[in-house]
LUMZABA-406122 format. One record per residue (C-alpha): residue number from 1; residue in three letters; z, y, x. Coordinates in steps of 0.1 Angstrom, whole numbers, plus 5000, padded with zeros to 4 digits. Layout:
% residues N
{resi:NUM; resn:ALA; up:Z; north:Y; east:X}
...
END
This chain:
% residues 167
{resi:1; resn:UNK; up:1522; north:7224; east:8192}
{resi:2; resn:UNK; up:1494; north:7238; east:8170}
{resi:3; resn:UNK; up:1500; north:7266; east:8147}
{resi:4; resn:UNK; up:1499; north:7257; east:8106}
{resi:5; resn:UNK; up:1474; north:7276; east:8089}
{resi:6; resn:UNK; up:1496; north:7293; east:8057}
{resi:7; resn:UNK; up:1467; north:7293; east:8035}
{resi:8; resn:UNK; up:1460; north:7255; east:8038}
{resi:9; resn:UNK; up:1494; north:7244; east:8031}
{resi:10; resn:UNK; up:1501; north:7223; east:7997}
{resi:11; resn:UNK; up:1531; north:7246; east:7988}
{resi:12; resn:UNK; up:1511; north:7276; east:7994}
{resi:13; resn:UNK; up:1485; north:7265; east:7977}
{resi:14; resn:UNK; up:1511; north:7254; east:7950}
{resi:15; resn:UNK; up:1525; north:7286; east:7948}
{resi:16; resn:UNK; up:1496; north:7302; east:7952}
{resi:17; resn:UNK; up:1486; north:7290; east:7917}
{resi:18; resn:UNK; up:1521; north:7294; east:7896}
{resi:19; resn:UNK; up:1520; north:7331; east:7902}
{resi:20; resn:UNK; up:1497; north:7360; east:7910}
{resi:21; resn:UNK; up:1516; north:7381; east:7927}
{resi:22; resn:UNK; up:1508; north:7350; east:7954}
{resi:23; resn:UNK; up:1473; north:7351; east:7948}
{resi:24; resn:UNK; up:1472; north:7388; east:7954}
{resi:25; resn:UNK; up:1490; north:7390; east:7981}
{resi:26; resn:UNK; up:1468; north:7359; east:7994}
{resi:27; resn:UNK; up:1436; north:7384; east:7986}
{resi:28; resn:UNK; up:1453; north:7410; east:8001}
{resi:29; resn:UNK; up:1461; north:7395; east:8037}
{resi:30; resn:UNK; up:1426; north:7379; east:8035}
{resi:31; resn:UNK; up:1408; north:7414; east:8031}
{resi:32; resn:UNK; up:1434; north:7425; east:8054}
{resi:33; resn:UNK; up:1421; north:7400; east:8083}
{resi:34; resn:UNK; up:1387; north:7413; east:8075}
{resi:35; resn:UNK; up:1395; north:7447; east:8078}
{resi:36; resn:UNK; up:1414; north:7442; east:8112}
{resi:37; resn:UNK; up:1379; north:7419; east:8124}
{resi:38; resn:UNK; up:1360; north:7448; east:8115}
{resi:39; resn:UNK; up:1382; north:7476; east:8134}
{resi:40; resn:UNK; up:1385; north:7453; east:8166}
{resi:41; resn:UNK; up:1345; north:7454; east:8164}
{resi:42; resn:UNK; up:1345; north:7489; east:8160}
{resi:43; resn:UNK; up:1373; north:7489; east:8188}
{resi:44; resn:UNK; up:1350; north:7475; east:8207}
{resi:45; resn:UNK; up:1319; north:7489; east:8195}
{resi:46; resn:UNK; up:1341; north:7528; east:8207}
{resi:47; resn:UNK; up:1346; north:7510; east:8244}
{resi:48; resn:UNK; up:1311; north:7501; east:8251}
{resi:49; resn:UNK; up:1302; north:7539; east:8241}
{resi:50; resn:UNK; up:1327; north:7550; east:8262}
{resi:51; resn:UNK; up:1317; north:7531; east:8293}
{resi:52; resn:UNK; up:1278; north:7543; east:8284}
{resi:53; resn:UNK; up:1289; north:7577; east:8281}
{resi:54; resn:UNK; up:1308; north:7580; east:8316}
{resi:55; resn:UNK; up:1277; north:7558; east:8335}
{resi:56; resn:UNK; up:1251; north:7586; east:8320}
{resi:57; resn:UNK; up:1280; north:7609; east:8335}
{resi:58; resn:UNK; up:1278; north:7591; east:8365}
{resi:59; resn:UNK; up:1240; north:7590; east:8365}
{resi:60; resn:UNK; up:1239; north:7628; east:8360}
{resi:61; resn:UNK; up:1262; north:7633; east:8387}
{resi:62; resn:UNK; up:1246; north:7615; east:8406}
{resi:63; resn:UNK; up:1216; north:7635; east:8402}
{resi:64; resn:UNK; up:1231; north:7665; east:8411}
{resi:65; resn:UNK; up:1243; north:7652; east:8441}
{resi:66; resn:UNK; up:1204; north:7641; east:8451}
{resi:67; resn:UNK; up:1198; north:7679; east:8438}
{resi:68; resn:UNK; up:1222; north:7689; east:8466}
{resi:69; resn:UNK; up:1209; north:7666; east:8490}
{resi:70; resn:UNK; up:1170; north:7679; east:8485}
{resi:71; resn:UNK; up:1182; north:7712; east:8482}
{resi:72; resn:UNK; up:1196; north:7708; east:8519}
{resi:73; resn:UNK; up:1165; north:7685; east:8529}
{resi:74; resn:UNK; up:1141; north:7712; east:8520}
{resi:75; resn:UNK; up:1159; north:7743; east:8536}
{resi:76; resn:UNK; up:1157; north:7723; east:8573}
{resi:77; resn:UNK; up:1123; north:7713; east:8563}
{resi:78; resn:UNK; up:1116; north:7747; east:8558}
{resi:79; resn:UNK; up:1133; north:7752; east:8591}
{resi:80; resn:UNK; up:1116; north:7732; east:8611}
{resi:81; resn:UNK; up:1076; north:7743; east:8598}
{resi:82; resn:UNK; up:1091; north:7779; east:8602}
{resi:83; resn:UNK; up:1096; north:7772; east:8638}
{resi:84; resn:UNK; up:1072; north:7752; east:8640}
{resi:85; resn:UNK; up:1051; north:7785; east:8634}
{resi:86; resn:UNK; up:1065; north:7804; east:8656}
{resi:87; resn:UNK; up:1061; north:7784; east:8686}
{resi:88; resn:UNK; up:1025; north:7777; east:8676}
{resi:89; resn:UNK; up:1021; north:7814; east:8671}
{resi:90; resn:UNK; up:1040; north:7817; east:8707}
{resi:91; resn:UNK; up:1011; north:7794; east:8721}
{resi:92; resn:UNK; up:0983; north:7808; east:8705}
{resi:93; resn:UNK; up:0991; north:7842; east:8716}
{resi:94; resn:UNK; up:0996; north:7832; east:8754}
{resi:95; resn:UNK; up:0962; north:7813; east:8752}
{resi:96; resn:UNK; up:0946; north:7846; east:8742}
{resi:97; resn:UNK; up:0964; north:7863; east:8772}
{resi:98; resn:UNK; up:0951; north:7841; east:8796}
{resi:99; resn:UNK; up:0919; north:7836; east:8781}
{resi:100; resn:UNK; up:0913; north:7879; east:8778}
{resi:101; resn:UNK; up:0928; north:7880; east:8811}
{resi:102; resn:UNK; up:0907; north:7850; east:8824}
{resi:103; resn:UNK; up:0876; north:7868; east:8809}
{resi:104; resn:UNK; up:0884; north:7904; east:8823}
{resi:105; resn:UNK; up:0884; north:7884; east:8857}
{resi:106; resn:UNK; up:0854; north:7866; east:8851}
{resi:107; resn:UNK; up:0833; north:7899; east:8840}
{resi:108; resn:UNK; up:0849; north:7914; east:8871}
{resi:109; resn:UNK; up:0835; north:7888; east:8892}
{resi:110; resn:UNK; up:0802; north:7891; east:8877}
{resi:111; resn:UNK; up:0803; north:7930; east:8877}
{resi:112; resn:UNK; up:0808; north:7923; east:8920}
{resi:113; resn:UNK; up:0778; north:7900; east:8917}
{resi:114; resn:UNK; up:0755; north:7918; east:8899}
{resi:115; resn:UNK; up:0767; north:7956; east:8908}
{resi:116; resn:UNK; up:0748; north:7972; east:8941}
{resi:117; resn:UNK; up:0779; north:7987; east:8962}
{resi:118; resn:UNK; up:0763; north:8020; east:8969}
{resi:119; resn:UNK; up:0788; north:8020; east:9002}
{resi:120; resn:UNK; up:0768; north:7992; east:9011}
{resi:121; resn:UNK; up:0732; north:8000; east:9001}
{resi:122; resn:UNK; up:0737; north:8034; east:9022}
{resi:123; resn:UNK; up:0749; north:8018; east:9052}
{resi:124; resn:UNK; up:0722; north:7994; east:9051}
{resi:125; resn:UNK; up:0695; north:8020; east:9048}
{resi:126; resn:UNK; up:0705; north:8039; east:9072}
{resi:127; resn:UNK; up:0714; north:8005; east:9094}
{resi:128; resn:UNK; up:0674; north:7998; east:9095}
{resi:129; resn:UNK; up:0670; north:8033; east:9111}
{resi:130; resn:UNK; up:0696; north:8026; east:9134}
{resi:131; resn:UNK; up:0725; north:7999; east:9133}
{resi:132; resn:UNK; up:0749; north:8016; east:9151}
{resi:133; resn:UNK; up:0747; north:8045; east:9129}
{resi:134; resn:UNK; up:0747; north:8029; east:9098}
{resi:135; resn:UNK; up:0776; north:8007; east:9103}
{resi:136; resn:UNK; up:0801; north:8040; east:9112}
{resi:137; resn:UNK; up:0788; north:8058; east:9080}
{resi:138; resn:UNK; up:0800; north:8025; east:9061}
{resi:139; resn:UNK; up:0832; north:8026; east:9075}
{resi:140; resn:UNK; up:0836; north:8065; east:9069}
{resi:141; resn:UNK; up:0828; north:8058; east:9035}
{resi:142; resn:UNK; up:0858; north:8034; east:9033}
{resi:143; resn:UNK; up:0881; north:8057; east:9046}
{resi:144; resn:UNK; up:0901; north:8077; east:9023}
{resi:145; resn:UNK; up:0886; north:8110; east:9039}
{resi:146; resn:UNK; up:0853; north:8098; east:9021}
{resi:147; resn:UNK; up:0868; north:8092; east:8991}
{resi:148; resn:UNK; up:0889; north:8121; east:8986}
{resi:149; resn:UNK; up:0857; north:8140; east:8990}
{resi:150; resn:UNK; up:0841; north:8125; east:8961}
{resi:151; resn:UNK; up:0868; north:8130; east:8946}
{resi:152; resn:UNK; up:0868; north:8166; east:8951}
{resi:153; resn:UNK; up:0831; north:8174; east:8942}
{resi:154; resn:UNK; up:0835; north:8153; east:8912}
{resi:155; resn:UNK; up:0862; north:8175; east:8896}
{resi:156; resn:UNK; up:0839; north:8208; east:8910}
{resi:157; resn:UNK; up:0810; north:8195; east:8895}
{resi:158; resn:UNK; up:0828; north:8186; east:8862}
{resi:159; resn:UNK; up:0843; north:8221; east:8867}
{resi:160; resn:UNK; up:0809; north:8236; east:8870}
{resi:161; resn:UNK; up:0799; north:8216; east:8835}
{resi:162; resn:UNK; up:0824; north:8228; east:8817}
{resi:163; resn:UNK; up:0825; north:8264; east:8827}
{resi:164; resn:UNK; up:0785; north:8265; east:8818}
{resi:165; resn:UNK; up:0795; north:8253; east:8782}
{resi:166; resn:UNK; up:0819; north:8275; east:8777}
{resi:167; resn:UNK; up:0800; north:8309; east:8786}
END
């Protein structure tokens, strides 16, 4: 059943012209309409801000929450080059261990090489005189006997130095 549109019906229309109280009521409701049309619009108009306004919430939320999440992202990165670090720091300084150590064996080696054992030297001079000979005073000198000796006249000599410089 369709609805009757009061402002197109003949008596309205009749009335409508007899007296204008009718025709201002009739100008009334009309404006009225208009009025209502314009505040559903603004209605409307209010929502769609509204919904804006939360999403840029939302959005700024949001970006807090990917704040957060770099925050944490970038304290483990920092983690993990801090270790990082200290392990190659770890490494480096055991390489320059070995390599000093490596080095200190290497110059001892060469030291052996190039050094003339005066043990030896003795006992072979005195081995071309006589190799019976020479081969006991090597071994004497290898004997702690020997060495205690040296050791002795070392500190008498130094001893000796010392009480010269201080007379």
């Amino acid at each position: 059943m369709a609805v009757k549109d009061p402002f197109n019906d003949s008596a309205y229309n009749r009335a409508q012209g007899i007296s204008s109280i009718s025709s201002t009521l009739s100008k009334n409701q009309r404006s009225s309409n208009k009025t209502m049309g314009e505040l559903n619009k603004s209605v409307r108009n209010i929502v769609q801000d509204q919904k804006n306004a939360t999403n840029e919430v939302g959005y700024s939320k949001g970006i807090s929450d990917v704040e957060r999440s770099m925050n944490v992202i970038l304290k483990k990165l920092s983690y993990t080059i801090d270790e990082f670090g200290r392990g190659a720091k770890k490494i480096t300084s055991a390489t320059a261990i070995a390599t000093k150590e490596t080095l200190k064996e290497y110059g001892r080696a060469i030291h052996e090489d190039i050094n003339v054992n005066k043990q030896n030297l003795l006992a072979m001079s005195l081995a071309k005189s006589t190799p019976i000979f020479g081969y006991f005073v090597a071994k004497f000198m290898e004997t702690n006997v020997f060495k205690k000796a040296a050791e002795n006249i070392k500190k008498s000599l130094a001893n000796q130095m010392l009480d010269l410089s201080s007379s």
